[in-house]
N, C-alpha and C positions, 0 to 999 in steps of 0.2 A: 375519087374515093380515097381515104386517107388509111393508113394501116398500123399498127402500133405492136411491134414483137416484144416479148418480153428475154433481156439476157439474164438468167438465172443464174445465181452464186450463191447455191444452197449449206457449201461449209460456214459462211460469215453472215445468213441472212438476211442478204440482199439481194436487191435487181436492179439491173442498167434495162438502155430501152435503145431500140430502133424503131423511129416515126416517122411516113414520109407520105409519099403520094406514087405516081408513074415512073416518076424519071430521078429523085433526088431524095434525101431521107436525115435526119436530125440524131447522132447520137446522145442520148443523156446519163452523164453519169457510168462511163463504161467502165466494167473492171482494168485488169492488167494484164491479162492475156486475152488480148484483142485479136487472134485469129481468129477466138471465132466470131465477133462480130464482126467480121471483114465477109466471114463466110454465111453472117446471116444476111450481108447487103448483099452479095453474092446471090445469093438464095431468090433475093426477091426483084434483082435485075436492077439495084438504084444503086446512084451514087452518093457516097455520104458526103455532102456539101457543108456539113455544120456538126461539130462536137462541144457540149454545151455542160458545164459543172454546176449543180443545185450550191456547192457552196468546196471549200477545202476539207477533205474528208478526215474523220480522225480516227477510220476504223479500219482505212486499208489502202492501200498504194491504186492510185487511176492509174488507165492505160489513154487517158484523156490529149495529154501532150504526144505520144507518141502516132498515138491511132490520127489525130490531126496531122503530125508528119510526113507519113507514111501515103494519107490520102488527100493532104492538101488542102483541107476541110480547114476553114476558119473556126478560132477555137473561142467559147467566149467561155468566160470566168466574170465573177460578181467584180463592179466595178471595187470596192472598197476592201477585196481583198490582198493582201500583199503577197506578192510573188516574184519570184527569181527569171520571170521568160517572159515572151512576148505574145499579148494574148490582145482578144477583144472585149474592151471592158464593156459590161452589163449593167446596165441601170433600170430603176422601176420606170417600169413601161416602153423599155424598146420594142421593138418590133424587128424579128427576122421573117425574108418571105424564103420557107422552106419547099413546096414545089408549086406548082397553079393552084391560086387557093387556099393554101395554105402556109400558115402564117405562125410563130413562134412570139408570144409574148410575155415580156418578163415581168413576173411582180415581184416585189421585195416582202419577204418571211422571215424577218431575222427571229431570233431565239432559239433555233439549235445552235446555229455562229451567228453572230452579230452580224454579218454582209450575208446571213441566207437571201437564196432567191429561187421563186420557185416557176413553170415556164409553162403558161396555158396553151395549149395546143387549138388552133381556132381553125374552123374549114369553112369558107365564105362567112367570113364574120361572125360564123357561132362556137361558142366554145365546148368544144367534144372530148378534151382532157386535159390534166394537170400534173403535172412533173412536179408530186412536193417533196421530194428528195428526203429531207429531217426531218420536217416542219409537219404536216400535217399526214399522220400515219391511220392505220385502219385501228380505228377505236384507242388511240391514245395520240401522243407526240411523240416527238425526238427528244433525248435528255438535253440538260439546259448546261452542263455540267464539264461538261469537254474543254470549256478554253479558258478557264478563268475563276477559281472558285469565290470570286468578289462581286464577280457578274452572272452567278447563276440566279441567285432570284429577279435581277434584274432581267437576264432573259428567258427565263420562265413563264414573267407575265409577258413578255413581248410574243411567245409562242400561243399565248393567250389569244393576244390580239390578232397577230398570224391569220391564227385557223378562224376567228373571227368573221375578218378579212375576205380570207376563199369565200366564207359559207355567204357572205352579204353579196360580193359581186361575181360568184359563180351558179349558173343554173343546176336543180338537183340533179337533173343527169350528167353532170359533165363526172366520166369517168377520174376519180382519185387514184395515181401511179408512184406510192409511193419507192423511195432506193430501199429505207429501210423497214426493220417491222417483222422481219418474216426469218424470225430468233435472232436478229444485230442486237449484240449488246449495248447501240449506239440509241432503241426503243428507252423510254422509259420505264415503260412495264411491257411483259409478253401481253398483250392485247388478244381474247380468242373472237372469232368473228368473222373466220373464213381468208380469205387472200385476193380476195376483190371488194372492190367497194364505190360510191357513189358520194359527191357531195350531200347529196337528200340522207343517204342513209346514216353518215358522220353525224351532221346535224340535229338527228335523233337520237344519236348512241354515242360520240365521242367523247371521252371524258371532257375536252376543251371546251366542247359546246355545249352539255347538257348542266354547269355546275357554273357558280359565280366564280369568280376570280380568285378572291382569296381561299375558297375551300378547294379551286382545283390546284396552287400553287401548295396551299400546305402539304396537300395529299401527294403532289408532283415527288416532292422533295422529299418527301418522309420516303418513298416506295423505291427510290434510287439505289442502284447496285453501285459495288465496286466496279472501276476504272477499271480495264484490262491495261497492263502494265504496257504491254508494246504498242498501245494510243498515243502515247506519248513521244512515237518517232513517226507514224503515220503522219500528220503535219506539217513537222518540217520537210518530208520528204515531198512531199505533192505538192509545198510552198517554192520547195527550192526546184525543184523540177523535175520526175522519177527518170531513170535511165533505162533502156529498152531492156527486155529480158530473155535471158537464154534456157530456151528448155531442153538444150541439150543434154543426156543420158551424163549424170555425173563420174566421175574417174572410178572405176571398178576396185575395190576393199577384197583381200582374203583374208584368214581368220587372223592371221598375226599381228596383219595392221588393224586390224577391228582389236583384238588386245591392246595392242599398243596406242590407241586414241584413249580406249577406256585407262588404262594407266597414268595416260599425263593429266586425265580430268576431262579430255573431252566428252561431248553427249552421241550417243550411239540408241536411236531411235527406232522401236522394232515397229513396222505398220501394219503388221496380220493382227488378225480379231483376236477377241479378249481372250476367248477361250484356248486359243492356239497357243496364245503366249505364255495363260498358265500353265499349260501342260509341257513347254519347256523353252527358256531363253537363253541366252547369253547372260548370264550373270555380269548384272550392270548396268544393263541397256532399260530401258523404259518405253514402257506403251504407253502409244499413240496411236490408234487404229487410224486405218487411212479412210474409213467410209465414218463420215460425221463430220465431228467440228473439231478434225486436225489444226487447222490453218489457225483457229481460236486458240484453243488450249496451246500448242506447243509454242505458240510465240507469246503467250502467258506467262509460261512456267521457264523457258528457254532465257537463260542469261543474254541479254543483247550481244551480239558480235559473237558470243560463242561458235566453235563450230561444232559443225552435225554431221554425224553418219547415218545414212537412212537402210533400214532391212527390211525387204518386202519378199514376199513371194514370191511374185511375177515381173516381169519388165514394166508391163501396166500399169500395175500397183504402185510402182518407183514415180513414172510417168504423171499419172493423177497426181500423188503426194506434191511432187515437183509444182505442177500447175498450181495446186491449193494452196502453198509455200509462199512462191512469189506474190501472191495478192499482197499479202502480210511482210512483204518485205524481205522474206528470208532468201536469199536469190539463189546461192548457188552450196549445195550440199558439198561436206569437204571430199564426202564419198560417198560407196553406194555397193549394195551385195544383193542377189537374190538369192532364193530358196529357202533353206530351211536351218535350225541352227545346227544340225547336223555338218552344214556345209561352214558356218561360222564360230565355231568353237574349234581351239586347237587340239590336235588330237593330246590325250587326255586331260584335257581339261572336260569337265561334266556340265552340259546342261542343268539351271537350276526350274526348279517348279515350284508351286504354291496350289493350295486345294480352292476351289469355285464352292459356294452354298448360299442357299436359300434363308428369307426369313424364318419360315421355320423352324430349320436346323439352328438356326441362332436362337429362338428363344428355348430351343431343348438345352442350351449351357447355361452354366453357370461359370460367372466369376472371370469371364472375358472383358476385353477391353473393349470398345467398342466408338469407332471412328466416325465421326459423319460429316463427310466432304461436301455436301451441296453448298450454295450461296445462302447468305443470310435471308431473303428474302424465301426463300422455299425452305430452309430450318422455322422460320416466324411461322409456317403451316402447321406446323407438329411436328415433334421430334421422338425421339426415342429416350425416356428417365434415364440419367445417369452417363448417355453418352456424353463423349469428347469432340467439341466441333471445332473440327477445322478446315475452311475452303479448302479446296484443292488446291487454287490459285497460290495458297499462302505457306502449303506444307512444306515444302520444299526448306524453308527458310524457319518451320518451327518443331522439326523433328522431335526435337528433345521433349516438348512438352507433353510428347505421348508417354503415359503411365508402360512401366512392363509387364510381359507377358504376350502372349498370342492377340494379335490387330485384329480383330472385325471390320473392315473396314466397308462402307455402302455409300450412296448416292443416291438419287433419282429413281436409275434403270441400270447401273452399270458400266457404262462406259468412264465417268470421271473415277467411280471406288477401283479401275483398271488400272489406271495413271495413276493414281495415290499408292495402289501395291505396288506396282512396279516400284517406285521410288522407296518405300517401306523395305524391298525386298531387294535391291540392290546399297542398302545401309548395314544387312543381316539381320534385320528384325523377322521374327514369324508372322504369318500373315496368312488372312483367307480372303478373301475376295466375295461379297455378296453381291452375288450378281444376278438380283431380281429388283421387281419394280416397289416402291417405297409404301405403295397402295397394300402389300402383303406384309408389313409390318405389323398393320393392325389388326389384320386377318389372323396373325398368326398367335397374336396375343402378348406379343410385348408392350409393356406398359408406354403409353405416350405421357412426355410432357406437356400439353399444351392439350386445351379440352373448346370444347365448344359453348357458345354464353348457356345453352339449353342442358347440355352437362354440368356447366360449372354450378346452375343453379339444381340441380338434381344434388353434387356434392355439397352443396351449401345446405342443402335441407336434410341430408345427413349425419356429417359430424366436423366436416372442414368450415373455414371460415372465412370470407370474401374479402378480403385485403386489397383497396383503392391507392394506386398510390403516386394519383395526379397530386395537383397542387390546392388547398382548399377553396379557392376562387374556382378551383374547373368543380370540386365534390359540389358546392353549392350550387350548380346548377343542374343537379339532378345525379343520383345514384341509386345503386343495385339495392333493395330493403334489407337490412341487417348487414352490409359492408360495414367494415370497420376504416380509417382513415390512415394512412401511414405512406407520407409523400416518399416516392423514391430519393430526393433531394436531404431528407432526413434520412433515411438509411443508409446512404450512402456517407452521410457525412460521421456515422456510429451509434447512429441510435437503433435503441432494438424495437422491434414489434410489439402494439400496445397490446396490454397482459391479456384479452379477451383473446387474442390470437397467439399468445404463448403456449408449445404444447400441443400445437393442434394441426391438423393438416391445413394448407393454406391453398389458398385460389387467388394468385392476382391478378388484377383489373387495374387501366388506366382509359386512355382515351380510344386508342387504333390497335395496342398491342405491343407499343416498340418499348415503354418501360415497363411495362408489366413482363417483358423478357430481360431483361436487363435487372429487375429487381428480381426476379424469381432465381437466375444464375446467383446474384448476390446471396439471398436467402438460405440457395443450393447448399453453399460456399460455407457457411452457417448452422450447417446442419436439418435446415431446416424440410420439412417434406412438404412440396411446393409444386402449382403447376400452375400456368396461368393462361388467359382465357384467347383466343385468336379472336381478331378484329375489337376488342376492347369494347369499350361501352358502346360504339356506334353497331357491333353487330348485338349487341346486347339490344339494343331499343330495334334496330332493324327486326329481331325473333320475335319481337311484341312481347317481349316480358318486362313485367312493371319497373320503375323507377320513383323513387322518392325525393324529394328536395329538402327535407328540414335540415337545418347547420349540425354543427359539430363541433362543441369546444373543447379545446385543446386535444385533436383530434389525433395528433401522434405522441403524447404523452403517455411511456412505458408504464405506468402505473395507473 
């Protein structure tokens, strides 16, 4: 009887796996603090004879070369990928016998990387699960995007073919185990759908599977987030070979040298919750809460090689951060302080703070600034009129762009508009912190930008006017009744809005959403009072509301 544990790495959303049988057992894909998979073979009395890589990772440092080390365990990596050490090359369809009966076999899944390979799990010749690492995730893929932006539609359709692949010569029950998916910004899209899943039930519901090619390629590409900035060392370092890690208690910090790191310019990281930190920090220092997606965010935002000082409450808390750290690369803090900033601040020098509020409390102001740190993919939802967007990811590097006065600054739920004040509030800027959930935005009654097609047309039949501004080839194959035409390709090159829609409040529409934000900013910019429609014409036909086909001439002509 075969067994399959799951290693969970909840800060970077993923999972490694231990698979085996009685006496022997198959790592795949294990993080970088491999105690505890040592302690989950441990656990279950096998020895780990095999440590196995779905592909070179570009989201976080393996513990794959060492944990092979350590226990002897032959290590395979995809034959065609390049690497610095000496491994067991994989090709499509070898075959490992992992304990009686069972058997490891490898198929090739390129298009998360080009040498993807994903490793069916077979127990007397039946196949009982799937190790698809990038490739084939719970209702979406892997981005296509990580190694080459020459080669991403090229492997986009090849992740096409992939999950193709699995679903033709896997049976509907063979349990699907994907690395990523479960929040890795290495997903395409956050996929919702639970954390288990099934070849049968992919094949019903994967975007890969249920959509022809080119409309799941377009959709692929258009829905793609930004790159996390420290992706781009993950790579080489798992290429060239990771070096083991020490999670030994970093050098102990008192308050003078915590001044004096912050003085020369180093980063000094506070890791107590959001709310601890507004009510009083180290002036300078920046949160990062240690429970969530430290390990993502701070190696984001963190200058590479920088060093860091970490402040936590507990020894624990140091402990954890440390462990979350090293996945990502970041190995050895320059220092490290517990307690409280009481204990961290020179005597007289003051703790600084910043006030916590609600959507509500914000739409009681007026004439605030107001910041919005999410990812462009979750601003395309709805935003807030008239704010300022800027990722988290990218603040750091566009401070000045914020208007002055007092910051509003929000996210999501909290935790990134915590990171964005901190950085706000160790510049001198004032600053508040909304730290509620984005859902009480609307609740609360602040105006959104962005409306829905069943809205936009409720506004359309009042006094605004539905502004299309694909390209005439996309209007003639069907549009919203009474849209008027005005390609964003035209306004953006200075043409103004044709006179029906001068004057007038505006609703724009293109195909998905992505220029109809893009010209609405533009418009914004213009002076214009503008909001434009989420999901574009496809959620527009999706609501069952009419569309019309007749042409348009000279359809963005201002007069």
């Amino acid at each position: 009887m075969y067994f399959v544990d799951t290693i969970e790495v909840p800060g970077l959303g993923n999972r490694g796996y231990l698979a085996g049988g009685a006496h022997s057992a198959v790592v795949v894909d294990p993080p970088r603090d491999i105690d505890r998979v040592i302690t989950a073979a441990a656990l279950r009395g096998v020895r780990i004879t095999q440590v196995v890589e779905t592909h070179v990772h570009n989201d976080y440092v393996t513990g794959g070369l060492e944990l092979a080390r350590l226990t002897g365990a032959a290590y395979l990596v995809p034959a065609a990928a390049r690497v610095g050490y000496q491994r067991v090359p994989v090709a499509d369809g070898d075959r490992t016998e992992i304990d009686d009966g069972l058997v490891l076999r490898a198929l090739a899944t390129p298009g998360h990387t080009p040498h993807h390979t994903a490793y069916v799990l077979e127990e007397a010749g039946h196949a009982v699960a799937v190790f698809t690492g990038g490739s084939l995730l719970i209702g979406t893929v892997g981005r296509p995007d990580l190694v080459e932006p020459r080669l991403t539609d090229h492997l986009a359709r090849a992740q096409y073919d992939s999950a193709h692949r699995m679903a033709a010569e896997l049976p509907d029950e063979t349990a699907v185990l994907p690395t990523h998916g479960f929040g890795s910004f290495c997903s395409a899209t956050q996929a919702a759908g639970g954390d288990t899943t099934t070849i049968g039930r992919e094949r019903a519901a994967n975007e890969a599977l249920v959509k022809d090619i080119d409309a799941f390629v377009a959709d692929l590409l258009a829905g793609l987030d930004d790159i996390p900035a420290y992706y781009a060392h993950m790579g080489p370092a798992n290429a060239e070979g990771p070096a083991p890690v020490d999670l030994t208690p970093p050098r102990p910090a008192d308050a003078e040298e915590i001044a004096a790191r912050l003085a020369s310019g180093e980063w000094v990281v506070d890791l107590r919750h959001r709310v601890a930190f507004a009510e009083g920090h180290v002036a300078g220092s920046f949160n990062f809460e240690a429970e969530g997606q430290l390990a993502a965010y701070l190696a984001w935002l963190l200058p590479w090689g920088k060093p860091v000082t970490l402040l936590a409450e507990t020894q624990a808390q140091l402990a954890d951060a440390q462990r979350e750290l090293v996945r990502v690369g970041i190995d050895r803090p320059a220092a490290a302080a517990t307690g409280s900033p009481a204990d961290w601040t020179r005597p007289g020098d003051r703790p600084r703070s910043f006030p916590r509020a609600t959507f509500a409390e914000l739409a009681a102001r007026d004439g605030v600034v107001i910041l919005d740190v999410r990812r462009d993919s979750e601003r395309a939802g709805g935003h807030i009129r008239g704010s300022v967007h800027i990722p988290v990811h990218q603040l750091r590097d566009r401070l000045a762009e914020i208007p002055e006065g007092t910051v509003w600054v929000h996210c999501a739920g909290g935790m990134r508009a915590a990171i964005a004040a901190s950085l706000l509030d160790a510049v001198g800027r004032d600053v508040v912190t909304v730290d509620d959930g984005f859902a009480a935005a609307l609740d609360a009654g602040l105006p959104m930008a962005r409306v829905t097609p069943a809205e936009a047309r409720a506004r359309a039949d009042a006094d605004a006017v539905l502004v299309d501004v694909r390209e005439p080839a996309e209007w003639a194959t069907g549009h919203a009744p009474g849209a008027v035409l005005a390609p964003l390709s035209a306004l953006t090159a200075g043409e103004t809005l044709p006179r029906t829609a001068q004057g007038r409040p505006v609703v724009a529409i293109c195909r998905s959403g992505k220029r109809s934000r893009e010209a609405a900013a533009l418009l914004t910019a213009r002076g214009t009072d503008v909001v434009d429609v989420i999901g574009g014409m496809r959620a527009w036909v999706q609501a069952g509301l009419p569309v019309v086909t007749e042409s348009c001439t000279a359809p963005s002509d201002p007069t």
